[in-house]
C-alpha positions as a printed Julia matrix, in Angstrom:
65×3 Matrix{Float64}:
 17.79  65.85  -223.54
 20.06  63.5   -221.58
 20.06  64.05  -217.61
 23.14  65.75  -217.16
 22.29  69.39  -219.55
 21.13  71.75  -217.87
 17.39  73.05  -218.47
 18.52  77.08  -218.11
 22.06  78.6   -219.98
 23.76  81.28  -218.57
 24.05  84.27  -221.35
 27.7   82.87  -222.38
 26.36  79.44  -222.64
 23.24  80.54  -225.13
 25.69  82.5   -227.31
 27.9   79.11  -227.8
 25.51  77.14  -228.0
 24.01  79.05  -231.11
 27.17  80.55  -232.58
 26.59  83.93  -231.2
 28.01  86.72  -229.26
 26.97  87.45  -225.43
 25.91  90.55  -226.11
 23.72  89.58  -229.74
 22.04  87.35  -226.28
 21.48  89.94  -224.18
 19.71  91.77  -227.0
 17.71  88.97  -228.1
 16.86  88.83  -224.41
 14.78  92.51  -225.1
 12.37  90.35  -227.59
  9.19  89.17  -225.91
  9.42  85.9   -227.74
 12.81  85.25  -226.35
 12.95  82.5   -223.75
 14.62  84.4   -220.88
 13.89  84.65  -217.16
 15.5   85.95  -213.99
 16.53  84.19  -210.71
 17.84  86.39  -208.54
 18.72  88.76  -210.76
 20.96  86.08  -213.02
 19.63  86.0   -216.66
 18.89  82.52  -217.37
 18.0   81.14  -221.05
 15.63  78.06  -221.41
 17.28  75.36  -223.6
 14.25  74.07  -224.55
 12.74  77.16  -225.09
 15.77  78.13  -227.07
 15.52  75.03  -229.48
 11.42  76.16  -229.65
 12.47  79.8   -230.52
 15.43  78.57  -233.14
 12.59  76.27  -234.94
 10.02  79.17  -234.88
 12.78  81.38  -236.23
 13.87  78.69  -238.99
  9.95  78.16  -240.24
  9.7   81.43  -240.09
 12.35  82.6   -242.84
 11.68  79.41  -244.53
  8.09  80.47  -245.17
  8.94  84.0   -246.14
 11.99  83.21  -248.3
């Protein structure tokens, strides 16, 4: 990760970043294994949570498919 990307996405960030819509975030936001957090009541997403979670995600279809 180079020094100027941020370490926490805003909702509308996450969705771009992964091809998605806000709200398909904010639901994925409800999963316990979703990398989200609160600061003062802003939803935040982890990016490097987020690439964890996408890689857990992709191993896990790729095992079951």
């Amino acid at each position: 990760m180079s020094e100027n990307e941020k370490l926490a996405l805003s909702a509308a960030e996450a969705a771009q970043l992964i091809g998605v819509s806000k709200p398909t975030v904010y639901l994925l936001c409800k999963r316990e294994d979703f990398p989200s957090f609160y600061v003062g009541g802003r939803l935040l997403i982890s990016r490097r949570g987020l690439e964890a979670w996408i890689d857990q995600q992709a191993k896990a279809v790729c095992n079951n498919g």
